[in-house]
C-alpha positions as CSV (number, residue, x, y, z in Angstrom):
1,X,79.9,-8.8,229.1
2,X,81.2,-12.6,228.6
3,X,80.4,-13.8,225.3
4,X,78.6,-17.2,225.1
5,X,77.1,-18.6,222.4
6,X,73.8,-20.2,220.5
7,X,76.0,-23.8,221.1
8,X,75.4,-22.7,224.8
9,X,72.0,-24.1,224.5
10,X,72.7,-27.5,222.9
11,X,75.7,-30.3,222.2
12,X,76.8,-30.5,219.1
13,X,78.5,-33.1,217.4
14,X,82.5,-32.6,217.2
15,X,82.8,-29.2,219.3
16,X,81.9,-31.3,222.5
17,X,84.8,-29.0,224.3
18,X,83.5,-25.6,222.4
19,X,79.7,-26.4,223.5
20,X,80.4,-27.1,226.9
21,X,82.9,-24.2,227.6
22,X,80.2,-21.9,225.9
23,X,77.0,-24.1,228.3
24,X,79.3,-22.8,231.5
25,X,79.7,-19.2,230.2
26,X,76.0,-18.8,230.1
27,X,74.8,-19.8,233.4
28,X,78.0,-18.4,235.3
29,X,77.1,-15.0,233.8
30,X,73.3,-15.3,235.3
31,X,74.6,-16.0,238.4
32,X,76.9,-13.1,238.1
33,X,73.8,-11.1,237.1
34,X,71.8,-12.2,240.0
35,X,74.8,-11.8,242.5
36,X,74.9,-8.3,241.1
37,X,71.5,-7.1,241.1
38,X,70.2,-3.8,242.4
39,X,74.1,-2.4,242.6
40,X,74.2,-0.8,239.3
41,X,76.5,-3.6,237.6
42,X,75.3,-4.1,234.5
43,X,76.2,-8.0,233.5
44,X,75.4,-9.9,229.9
45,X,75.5,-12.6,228.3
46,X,76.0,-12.4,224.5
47,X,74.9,-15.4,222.6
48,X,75.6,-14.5,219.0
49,X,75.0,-17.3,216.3
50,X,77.5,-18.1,213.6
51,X,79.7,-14.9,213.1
52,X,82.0,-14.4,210.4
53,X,85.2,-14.5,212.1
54,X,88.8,-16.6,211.2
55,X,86.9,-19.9,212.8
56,X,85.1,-21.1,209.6
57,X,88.8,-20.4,207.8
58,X,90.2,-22.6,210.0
59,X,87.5,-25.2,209.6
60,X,87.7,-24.7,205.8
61,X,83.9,-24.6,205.5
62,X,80.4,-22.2,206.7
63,X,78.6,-25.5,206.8
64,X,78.9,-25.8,210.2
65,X,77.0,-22.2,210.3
66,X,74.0,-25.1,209.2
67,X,72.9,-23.0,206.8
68,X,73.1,-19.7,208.6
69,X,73.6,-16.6,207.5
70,X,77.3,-15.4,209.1
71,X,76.5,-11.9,211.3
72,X,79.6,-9.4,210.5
73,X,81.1,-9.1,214.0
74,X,80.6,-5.6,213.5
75,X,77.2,-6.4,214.0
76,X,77.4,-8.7,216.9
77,X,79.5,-5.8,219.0
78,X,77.0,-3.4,218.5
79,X,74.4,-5.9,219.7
80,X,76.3,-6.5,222.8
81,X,76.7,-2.8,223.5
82,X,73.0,-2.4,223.2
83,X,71.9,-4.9,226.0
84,X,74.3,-3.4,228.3
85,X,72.5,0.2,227.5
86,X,70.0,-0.5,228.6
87,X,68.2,1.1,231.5
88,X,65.5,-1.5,232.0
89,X,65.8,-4.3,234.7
90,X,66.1,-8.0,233.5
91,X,64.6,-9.8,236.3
């Protein structure tokens, strides 16, 4: 499981470096998927939204959540467990 991220899927303005490290997660872990496929390897990407972790501390604001509710990463965890219990095929 690599953890990505919804700012895998656009740019955003002052997290150029964050966005683009999260935009190479995402399709690195496809092609790990596809590499993998049919051999019992279960791979995921987890693309969680705004989580409440130490970041927005740091930042000293949720507004960059844009108005967002914050998922407890309790939440997220469990979410990412899920999709890799899966026993259906993504193809």
């Amino acid at each position: 499981m690599n953890v990505a991220s919804l700012a895998a899927f656009q740019p955003s303005a002052y997290m150029a470096v964050y966005c683009a490290s999260k935009a190479f997660v995402l399709p690195f872990t496809e092609a790990l998927w596809a590499e993998n496929r049919g051999s019992g390897v279960c791979v995921l990407a987890l693309c969680p939204g705004a989580t409440e972790t130490g970041f927005f501390n740091v930042i000293g604001t949720t507004d960059a959540a844009g108005g967002m509710t914050l998922a407890s990463p309790k939440k997220v965890v469990q979410a990412g467990f899920r999709g890799v219990s899966k026993d259906e095929v993504i193809s």
